[in-house]
C-alpha positions in Angstrom: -12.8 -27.5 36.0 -9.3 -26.0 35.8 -8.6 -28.1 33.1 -11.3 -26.5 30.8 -10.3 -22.9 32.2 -7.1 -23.8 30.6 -8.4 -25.0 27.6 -10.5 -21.7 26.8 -7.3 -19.0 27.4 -5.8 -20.5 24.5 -6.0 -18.7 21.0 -9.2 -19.0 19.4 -7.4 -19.7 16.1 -5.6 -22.7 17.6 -6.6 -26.0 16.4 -7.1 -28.5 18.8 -5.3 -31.2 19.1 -6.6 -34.4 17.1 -7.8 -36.5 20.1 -10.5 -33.8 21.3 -11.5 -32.0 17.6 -14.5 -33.8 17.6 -15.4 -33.5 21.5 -14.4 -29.8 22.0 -16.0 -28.9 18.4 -19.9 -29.7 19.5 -19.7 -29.1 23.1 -20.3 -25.8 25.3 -22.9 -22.9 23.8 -20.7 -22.2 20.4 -22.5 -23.7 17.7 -26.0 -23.7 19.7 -26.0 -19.5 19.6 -25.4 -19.3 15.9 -28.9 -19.8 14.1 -27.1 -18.1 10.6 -24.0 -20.0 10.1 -24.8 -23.4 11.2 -22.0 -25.9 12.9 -19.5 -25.2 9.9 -19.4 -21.6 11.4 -18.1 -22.0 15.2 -15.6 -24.4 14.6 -11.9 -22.5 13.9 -10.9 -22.9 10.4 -8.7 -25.9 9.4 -6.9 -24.5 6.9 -5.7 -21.4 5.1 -9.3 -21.7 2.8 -10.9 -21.6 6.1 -9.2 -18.7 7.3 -9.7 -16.8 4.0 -13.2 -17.6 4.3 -13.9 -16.7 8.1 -11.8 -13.0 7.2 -14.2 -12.3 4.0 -17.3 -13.3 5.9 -16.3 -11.5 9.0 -15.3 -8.3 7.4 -18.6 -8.0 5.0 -20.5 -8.6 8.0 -19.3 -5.4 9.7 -20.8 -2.0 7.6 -18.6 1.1 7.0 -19.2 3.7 8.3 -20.6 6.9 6.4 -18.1 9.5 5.1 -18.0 12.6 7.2 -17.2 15.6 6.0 -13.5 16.6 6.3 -13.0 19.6 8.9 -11.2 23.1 7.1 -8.0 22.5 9.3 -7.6 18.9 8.1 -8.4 20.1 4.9 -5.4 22.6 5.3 -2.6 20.4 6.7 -3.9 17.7 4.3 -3.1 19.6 1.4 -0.1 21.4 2.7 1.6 18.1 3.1 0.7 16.7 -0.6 2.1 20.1 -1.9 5.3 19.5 0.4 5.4 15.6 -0.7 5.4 16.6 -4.7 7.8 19.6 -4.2 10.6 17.8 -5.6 8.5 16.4 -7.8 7.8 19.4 -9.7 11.0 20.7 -9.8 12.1 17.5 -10.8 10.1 17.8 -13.6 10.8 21.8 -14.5 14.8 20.6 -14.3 13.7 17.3 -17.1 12.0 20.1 -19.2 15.3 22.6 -19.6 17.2 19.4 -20.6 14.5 18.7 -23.3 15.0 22.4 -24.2 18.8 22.4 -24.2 18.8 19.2 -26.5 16.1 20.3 -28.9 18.1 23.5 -29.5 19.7 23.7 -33.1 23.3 23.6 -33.1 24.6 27.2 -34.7 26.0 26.1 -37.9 28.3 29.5 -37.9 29.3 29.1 -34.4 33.4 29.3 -33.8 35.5 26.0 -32.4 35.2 27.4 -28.3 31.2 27.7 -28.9 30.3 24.4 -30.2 32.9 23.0 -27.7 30.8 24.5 -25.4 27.3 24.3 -26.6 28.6 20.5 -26.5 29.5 20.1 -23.1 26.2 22.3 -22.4 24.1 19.5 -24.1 26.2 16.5 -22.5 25.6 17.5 -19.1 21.5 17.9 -19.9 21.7 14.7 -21.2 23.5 13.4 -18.1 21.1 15.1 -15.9 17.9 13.8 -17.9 19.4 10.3 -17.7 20.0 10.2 -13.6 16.6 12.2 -13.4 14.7 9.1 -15.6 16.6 6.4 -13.6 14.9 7.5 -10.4 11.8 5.6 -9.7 9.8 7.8 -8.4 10.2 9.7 -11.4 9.6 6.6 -14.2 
């Protein structure tokens, strides 16, 4: 008897060893209780097929439960943390749309040596900026 107590505190996705598969597989209640599934369903899986199957079958078995209507002050912290996640999103975005502006400017055609130096250094660093902001991911 302490021999099968040992047997049943192993994990029930364990596969026997090949000597017993065939003994351990039809004995006791297991496949006696299960009028649905038949034999094929109260063995463990033998493979990674097997497993897949046993998952999909157990979870459609189980029904979800029914939306429930989301309470003001979850409402409230729900949306103050999206607004605090896309924060630098946005501004991200505002910073992306004055380097567009500073580029799509005209250059002055009557503008002295110092200004187009430094309506050119202006337009360098937006497209520097534009380029680092484009590299990040979060922002492709």
């Amino acid at each position: 008897m302490s021999d099968e107590s040992s047997r049943g505190s192993r994990l029930p996705l364990a596969l026997p060893p090949a000597s017993q598969g065939c003994s351990s597989g039809g004995g006791g209640g297991g496949g006696g209780g299960s009028s649905a599934g038949g034999s094929g369903s109260s063995r463990p899986p033998r493979n990674l097929q097997g497993l897949l199957q046993m998952a999909i079958t157990a979870g459609s078995e189980e029904p979800d439960p029914p939306p429930e209507p989301m309470s003001e002050e979850r409402r409230q912290w729900l949306q103050e943390a999206m607004s605090a996640a896309f924060r630098g999103q946005r501004e991200e975005v505002e910073q992306m749309k004055s380097c567009l502006r500073v580029l799509s400017q005209p250059m002055p055609p009557t503008a002295g040596e110092a200004e187009q130096a430094a309506d050119q250094q202006e337009r360098e660093g937006a497209l520097e900026l534009l380029a680092d902001l484009c590299e990040n991911m979060d922002n492709a």
